[in-house]
N, CA and C of each residue as an Amber inpcrd file, in Angstrom:
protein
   486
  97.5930000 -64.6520000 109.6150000  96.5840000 -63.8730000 108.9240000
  96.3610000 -62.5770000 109.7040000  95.9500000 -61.4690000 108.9020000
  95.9300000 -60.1080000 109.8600000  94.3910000 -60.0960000 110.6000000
  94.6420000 -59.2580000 111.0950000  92.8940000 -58.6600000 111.2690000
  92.1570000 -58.5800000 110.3100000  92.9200000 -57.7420000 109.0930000
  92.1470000 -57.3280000 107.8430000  91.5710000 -58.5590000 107.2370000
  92.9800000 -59.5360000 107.0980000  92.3030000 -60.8000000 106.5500000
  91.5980000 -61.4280000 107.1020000  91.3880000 -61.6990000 108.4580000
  90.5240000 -62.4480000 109.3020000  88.9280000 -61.9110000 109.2540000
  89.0190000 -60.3630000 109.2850000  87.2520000 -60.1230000 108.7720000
  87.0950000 -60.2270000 108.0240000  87.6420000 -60.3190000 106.9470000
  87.5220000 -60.8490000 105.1300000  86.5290000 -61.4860000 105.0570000
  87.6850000 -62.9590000 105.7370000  86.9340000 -64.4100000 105.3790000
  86.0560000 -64.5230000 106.4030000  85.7260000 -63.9590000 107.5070000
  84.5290000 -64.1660000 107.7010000  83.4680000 -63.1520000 107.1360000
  83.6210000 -62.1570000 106.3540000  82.8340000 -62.1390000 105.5700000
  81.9680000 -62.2610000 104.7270000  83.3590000 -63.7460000 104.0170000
  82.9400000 -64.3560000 103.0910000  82.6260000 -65.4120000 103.4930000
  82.3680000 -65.8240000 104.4490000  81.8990000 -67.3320000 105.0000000
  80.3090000 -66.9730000 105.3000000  80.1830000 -65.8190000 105.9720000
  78.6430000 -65.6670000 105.7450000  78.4990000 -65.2840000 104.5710000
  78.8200000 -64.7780000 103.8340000  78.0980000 -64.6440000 102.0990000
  77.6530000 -66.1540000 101.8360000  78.5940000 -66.3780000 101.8120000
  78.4570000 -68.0330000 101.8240000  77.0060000 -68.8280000 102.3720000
  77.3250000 -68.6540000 103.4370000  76.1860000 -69.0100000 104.2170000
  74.6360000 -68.6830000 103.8660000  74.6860000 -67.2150000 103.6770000
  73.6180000 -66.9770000 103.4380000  73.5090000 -67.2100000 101.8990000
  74.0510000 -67.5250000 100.9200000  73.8340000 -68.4580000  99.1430000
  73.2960000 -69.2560000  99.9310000  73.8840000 -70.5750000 100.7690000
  73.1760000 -72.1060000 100.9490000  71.7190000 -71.6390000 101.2580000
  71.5700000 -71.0150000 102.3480000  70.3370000 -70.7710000 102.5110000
  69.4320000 -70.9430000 101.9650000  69.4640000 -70.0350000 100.4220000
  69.2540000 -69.5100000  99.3860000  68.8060000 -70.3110000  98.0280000
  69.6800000 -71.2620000  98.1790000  70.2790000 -72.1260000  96.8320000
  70.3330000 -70.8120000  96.0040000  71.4250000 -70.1840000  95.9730000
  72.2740000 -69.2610000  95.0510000  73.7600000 -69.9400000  94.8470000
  74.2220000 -70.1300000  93.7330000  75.4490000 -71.0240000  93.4570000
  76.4880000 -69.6300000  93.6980000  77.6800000 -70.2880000  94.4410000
  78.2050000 -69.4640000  95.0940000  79.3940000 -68.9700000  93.9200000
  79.7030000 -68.4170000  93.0650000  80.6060000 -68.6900000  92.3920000
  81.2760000 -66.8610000  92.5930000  81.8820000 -66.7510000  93.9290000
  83.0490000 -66.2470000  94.4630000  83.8150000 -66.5340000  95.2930000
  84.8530000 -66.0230000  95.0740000  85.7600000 -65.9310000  95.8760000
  86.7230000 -65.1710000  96.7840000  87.5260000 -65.5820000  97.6270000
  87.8920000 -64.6670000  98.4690000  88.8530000 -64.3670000  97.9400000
  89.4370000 -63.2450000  97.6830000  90.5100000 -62.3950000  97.1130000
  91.4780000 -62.7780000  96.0870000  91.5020000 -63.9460000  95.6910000
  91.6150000 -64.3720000  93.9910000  91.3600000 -65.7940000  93.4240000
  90.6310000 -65.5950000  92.4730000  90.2910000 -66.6220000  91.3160000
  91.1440000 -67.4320000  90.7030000  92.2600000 -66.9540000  90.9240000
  93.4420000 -67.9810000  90.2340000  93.8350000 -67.1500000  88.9190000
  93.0260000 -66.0390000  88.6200000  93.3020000 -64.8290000  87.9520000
  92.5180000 -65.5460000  86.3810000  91.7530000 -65.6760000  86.6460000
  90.5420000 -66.4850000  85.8120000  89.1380000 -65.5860000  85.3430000
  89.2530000 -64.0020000  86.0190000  88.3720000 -63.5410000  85.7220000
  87.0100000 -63.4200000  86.6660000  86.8520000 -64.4030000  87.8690000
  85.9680000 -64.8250000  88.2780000  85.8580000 -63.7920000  89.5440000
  84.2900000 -63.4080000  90.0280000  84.3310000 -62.2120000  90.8690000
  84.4910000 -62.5360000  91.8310000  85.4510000 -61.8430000  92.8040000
  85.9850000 -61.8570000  94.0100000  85.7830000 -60.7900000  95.2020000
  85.9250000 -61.1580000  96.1880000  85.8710000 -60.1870000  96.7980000
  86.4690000 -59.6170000  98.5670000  87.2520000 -58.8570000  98.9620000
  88.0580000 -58.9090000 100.2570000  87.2880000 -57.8600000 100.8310000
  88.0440000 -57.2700000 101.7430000  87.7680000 -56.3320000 102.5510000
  89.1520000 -55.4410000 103.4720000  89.0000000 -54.1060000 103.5570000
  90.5020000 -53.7000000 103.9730000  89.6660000 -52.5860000 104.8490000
  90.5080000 -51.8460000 105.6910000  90.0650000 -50.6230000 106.6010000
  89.8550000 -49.4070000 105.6170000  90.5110000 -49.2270000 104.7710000
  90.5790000 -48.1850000 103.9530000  89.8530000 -47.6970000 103.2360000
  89.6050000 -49.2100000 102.3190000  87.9610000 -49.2170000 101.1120000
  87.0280000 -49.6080000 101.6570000  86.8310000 -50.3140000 102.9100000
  85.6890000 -50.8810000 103.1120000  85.8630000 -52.1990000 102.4220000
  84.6460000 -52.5440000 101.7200000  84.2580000 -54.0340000 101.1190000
  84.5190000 -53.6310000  99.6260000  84.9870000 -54.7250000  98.8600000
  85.6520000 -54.6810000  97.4480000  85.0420000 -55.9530000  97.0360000
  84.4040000 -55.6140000  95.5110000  83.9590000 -56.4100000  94.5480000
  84.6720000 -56.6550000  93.4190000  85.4150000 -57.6660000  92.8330000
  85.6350000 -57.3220000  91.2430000  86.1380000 -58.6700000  90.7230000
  86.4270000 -58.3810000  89.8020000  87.1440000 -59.7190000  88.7390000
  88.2810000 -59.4120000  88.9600000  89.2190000 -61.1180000  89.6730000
  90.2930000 -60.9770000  89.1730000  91.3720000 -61.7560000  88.1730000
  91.7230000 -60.9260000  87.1210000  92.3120000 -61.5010000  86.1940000
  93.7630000 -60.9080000  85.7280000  94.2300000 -62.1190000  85.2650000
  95.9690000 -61.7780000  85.1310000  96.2700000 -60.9470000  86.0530000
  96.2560000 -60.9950000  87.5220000  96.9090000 -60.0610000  88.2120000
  96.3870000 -58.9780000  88.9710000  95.0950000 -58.5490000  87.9300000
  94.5340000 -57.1490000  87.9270000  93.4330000 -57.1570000  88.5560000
  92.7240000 -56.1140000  89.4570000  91.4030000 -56.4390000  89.8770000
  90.3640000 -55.4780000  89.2520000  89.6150000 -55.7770000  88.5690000
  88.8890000 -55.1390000  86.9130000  86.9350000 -54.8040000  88.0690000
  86.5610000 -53.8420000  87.2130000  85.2480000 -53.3500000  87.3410000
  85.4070000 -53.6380000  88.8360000  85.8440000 -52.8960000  89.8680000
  85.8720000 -52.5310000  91.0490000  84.5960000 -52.1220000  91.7860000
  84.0530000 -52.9060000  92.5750000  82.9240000 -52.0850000  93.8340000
  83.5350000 -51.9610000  94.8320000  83.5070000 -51.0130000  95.4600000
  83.6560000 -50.5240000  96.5980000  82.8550000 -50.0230000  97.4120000
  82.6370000 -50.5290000  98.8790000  81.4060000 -49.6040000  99.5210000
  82.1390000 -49.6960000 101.3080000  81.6620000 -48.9120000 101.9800000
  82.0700000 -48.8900000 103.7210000  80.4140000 -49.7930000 103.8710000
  79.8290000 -49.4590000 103.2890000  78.1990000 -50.2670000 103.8260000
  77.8900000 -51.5330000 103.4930000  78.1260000 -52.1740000 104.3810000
  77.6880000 -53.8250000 104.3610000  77.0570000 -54.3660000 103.4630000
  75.4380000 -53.1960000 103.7480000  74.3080000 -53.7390000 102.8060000
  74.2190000 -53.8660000 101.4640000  74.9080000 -53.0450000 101.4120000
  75.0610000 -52.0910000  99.8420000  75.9960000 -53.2270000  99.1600000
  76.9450000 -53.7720000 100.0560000  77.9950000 -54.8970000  99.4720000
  77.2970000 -55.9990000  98.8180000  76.3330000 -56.6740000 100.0790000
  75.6010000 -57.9010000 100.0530000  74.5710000 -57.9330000  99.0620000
  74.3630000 -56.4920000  98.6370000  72.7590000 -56.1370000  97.1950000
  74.2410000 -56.8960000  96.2870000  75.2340000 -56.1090000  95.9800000
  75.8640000 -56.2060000  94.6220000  76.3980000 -57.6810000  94.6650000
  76.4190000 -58.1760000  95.3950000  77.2660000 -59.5640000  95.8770000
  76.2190000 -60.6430000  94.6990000  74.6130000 -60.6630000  95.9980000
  73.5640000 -61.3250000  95.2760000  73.3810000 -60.4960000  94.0650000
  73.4490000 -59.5480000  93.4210000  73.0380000 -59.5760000  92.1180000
  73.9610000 -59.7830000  91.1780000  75.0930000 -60.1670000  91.3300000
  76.2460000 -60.2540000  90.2660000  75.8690000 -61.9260000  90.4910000
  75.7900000 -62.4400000  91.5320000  75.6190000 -64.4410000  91.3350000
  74.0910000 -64.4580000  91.3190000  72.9550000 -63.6700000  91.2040000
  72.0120000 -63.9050000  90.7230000  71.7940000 -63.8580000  89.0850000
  72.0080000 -62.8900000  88.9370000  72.2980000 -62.8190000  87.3440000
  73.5590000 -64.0680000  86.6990000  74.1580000 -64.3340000  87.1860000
  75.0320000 -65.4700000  86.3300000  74.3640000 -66.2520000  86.6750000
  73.3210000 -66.9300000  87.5800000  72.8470000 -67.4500000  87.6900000
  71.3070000 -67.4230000  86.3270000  71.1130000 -66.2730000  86.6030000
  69.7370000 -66.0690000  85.4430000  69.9670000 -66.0290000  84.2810000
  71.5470000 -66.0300000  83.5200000  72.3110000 -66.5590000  82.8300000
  72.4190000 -67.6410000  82.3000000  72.6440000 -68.4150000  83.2840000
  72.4960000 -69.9490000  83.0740000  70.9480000 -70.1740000  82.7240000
  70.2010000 -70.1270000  83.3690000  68.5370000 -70.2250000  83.1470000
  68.1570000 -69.9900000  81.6250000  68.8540000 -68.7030000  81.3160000
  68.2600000 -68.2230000  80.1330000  68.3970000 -69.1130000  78.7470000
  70.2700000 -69.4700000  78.8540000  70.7460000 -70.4030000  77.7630000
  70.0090000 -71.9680000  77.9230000  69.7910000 -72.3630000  79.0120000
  68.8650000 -73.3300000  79.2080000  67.3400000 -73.4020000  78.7880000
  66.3980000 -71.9940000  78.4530000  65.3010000 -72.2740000  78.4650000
  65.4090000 -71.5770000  76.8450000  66.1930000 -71.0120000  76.5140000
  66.0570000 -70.0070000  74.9390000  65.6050000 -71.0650000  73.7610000
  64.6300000 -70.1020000  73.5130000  64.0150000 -70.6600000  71.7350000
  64.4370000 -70.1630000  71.0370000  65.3150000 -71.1780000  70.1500000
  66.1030000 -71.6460000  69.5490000  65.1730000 -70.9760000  68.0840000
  64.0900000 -71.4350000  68.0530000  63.1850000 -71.1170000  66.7880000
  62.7640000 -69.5980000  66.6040000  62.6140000 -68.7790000  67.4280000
  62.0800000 -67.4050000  67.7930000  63.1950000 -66.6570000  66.9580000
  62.7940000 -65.8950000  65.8170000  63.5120000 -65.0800000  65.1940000
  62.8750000 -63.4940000  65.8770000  64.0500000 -63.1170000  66.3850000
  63.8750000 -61.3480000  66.5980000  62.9530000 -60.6540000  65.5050000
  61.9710000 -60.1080000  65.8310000  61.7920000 -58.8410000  64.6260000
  62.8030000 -57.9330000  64.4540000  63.1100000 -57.0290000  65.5720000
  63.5600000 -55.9570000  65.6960000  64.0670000 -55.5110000  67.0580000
  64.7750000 -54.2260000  67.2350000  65.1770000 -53.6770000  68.4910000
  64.0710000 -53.6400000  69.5030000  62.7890000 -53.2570000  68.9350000
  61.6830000 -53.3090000  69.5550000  61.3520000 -54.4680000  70.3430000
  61.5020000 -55.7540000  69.6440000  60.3590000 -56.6930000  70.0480000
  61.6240000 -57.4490000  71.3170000  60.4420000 -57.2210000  72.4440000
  60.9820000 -57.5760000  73.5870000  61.0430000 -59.5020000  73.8570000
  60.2120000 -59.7430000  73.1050000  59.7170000 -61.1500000  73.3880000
  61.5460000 -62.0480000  72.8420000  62.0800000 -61.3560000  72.0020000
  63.2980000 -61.7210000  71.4570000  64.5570000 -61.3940000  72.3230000
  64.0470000 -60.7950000  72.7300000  65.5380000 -60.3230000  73.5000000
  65.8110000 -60.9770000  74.8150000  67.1160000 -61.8500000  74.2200000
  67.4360000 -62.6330000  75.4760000  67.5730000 -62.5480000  76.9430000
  67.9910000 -61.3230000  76.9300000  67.8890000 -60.6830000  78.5090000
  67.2850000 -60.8270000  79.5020000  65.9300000 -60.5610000  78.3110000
  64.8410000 -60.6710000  79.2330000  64.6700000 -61.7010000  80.4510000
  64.6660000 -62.7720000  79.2860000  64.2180000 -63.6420000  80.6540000
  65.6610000 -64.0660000  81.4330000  66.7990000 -63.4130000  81.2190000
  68.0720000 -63.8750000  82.2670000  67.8450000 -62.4790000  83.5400000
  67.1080000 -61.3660000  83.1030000  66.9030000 -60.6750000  84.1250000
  65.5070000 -60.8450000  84.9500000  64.7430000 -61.4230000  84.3010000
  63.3960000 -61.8170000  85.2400000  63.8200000 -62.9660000  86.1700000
  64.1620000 -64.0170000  85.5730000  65.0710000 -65.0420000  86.6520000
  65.8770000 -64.0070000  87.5640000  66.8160000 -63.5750000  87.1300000
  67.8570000 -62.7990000  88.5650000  66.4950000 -61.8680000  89.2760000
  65.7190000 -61.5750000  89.1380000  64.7340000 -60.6670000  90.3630000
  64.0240000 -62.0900000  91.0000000  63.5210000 -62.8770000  90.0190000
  63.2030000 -64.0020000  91.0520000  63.9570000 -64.4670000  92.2980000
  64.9100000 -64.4110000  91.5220000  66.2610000 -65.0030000  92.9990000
  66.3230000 -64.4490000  94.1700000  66.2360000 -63.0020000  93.1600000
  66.5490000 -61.9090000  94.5870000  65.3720000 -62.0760000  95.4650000
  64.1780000 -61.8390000  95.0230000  62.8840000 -61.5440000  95.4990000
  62.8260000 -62.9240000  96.7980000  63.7530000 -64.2130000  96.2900000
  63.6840000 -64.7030000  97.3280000  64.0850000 -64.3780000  98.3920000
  65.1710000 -63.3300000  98.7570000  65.8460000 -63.3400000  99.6450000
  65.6280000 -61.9210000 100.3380000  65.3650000 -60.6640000  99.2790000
  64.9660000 -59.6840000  99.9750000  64.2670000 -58.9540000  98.6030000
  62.6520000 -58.4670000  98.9030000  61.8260000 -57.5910000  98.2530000
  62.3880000 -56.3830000  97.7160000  63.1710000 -56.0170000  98.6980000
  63.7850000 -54.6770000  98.2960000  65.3430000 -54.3130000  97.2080000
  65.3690000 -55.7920000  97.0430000  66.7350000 -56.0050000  96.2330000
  65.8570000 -56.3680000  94.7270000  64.7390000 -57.1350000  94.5320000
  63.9820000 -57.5040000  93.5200000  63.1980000 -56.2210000  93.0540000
  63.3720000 -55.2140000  93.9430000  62.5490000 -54.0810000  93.6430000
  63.4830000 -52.9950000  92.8010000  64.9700000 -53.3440000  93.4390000
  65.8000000 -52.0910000  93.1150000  66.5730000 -52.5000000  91.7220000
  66.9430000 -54.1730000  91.6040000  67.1450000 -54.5970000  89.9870000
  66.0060000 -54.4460000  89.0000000  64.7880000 -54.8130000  89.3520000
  63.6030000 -54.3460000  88.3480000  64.2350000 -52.9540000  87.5010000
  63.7700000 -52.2570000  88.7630000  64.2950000 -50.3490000  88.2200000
  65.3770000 -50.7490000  87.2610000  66.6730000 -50.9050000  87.8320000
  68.0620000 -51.1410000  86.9500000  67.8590000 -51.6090000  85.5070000
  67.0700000 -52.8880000  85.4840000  66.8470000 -53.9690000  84.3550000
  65.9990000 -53.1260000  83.3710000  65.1310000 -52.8460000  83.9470000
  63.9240000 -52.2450000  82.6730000  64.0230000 -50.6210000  82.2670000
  65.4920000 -49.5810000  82.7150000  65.6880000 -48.7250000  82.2690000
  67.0200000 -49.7090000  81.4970000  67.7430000 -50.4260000  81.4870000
  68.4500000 -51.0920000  80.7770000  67.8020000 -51.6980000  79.8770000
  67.0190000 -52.5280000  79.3320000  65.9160000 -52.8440000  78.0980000
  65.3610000 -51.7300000  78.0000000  65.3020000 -50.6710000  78.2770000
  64.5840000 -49.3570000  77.2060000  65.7500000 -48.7250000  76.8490000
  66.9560000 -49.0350000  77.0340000  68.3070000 -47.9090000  76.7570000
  68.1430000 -47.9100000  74.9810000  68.3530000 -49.2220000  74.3740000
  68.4900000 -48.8240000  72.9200000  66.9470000 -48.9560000  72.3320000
  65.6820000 -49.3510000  72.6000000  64.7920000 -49.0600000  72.1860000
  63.4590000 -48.0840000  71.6360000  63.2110000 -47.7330000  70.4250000
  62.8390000 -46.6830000  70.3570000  61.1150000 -46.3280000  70.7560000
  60.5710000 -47.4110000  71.1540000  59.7730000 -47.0210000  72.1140000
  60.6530000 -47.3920000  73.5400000  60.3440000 -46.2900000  74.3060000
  60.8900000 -46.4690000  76.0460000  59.6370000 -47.3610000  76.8970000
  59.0850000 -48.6800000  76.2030000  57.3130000 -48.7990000  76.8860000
  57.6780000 -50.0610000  77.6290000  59.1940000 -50.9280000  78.0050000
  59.3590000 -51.8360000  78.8290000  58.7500000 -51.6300000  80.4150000
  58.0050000 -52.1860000  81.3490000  58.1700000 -52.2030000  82.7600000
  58.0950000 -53.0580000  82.9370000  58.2600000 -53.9180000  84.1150000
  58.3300000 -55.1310000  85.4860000  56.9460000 -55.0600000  85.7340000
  56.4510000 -56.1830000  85.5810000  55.3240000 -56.4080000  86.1440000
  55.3700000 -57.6540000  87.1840000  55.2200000 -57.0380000  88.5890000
  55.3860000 -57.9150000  89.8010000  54.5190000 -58.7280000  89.6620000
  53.2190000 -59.1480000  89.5960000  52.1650000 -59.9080000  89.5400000
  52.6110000 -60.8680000  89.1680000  53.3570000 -61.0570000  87.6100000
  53.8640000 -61.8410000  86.8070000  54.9090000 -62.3680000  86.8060000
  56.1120000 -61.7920000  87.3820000  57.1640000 -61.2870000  87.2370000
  57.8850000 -61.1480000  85.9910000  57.3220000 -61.2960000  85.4160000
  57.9770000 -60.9650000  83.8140000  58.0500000 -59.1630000  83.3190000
  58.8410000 -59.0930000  82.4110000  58.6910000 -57.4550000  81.6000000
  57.4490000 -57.1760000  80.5080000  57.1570000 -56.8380000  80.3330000
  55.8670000 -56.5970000  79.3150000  55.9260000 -55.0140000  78.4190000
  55.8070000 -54.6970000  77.0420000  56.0480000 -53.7550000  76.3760000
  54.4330000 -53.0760000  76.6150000  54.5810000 -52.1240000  77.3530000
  53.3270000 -51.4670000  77.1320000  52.9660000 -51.1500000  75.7030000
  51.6800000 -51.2920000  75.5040000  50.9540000 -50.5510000  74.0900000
  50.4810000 -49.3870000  74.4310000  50.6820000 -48.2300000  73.5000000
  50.1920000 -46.9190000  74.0200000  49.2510000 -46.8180000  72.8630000
């Protein structure tokens, strides 16, 4: 194994480590999936730290960063969210018909992105702080009121009334 590969996997052995910690289900891997799609991730002198799916061969929606931290935010929020994923199809009402683009209470997202800030929020404030931002300009992208925010108290999203 090289150097390159040897800081890899210990890379990925503390990623690792720090999921158990966590109870975050670990669902990466070190530099391929079996080409299954599933996110992976190595490390080289050149790029720094590398995020992506690999499938048939190819390594798809690429992160790249030289900064550790910056790795370990995108790491936990790509297995927090599949994680808040799972949560969501598990808790969804089944009976709840959408009104509209508007009505937030319908939109599944929601609660698969309030779960993924929960997760995070376990592990670092400042990662639950910086997906909020992400999430709730993402639920106002196609809506024609822009009145979604994060409400920490709660942790849920809430449509302001103006």
């Amino acid at each position: 194994m090289s150097d390159d590969e040897e800081y890899a996997k210990s890379i990925y052995l503390q990623l690792k480590s720090i999921a158990s910690l966590y109870d975050i289900d670990f669902h990466l891997y070190f530099k391929s999936s079996g080409e299954f799609g599933e996110l992976c991730m190595d490390w080289n002198d050149v790029d720094g730290y590398l995020l992506y799916g690999d499938e048939r061969g190819e390594r798809l929606s690429l992160f790249k960063t030289r900064d550790f931290d910056a790795f370990k935010y995108e790491v936990f929020l790509h297995l927090a969210f599949r994680m808040g994923l799972e949560y969501e199809l598990k808790h969804r009402d089944l009976s709840y018909i959408r009104q509209n683009d508007d009505d937030l209470q319908g939109d599944t997202r929601k609660v698969a992105f309030e779960e993924t800030i929960r997760l995070l929020a376990t592990m670092d404030d400042d990662w639950a702080a910086k997906a909020a931002v992400h999430y709730t300009e993402y639920l106002n992208m196609w809506r024609t009121e822009k009145n979604v925010t994060y409400d920490f108290e709660t942790g849920t999203f809430i449509a302001k009334k103006f």
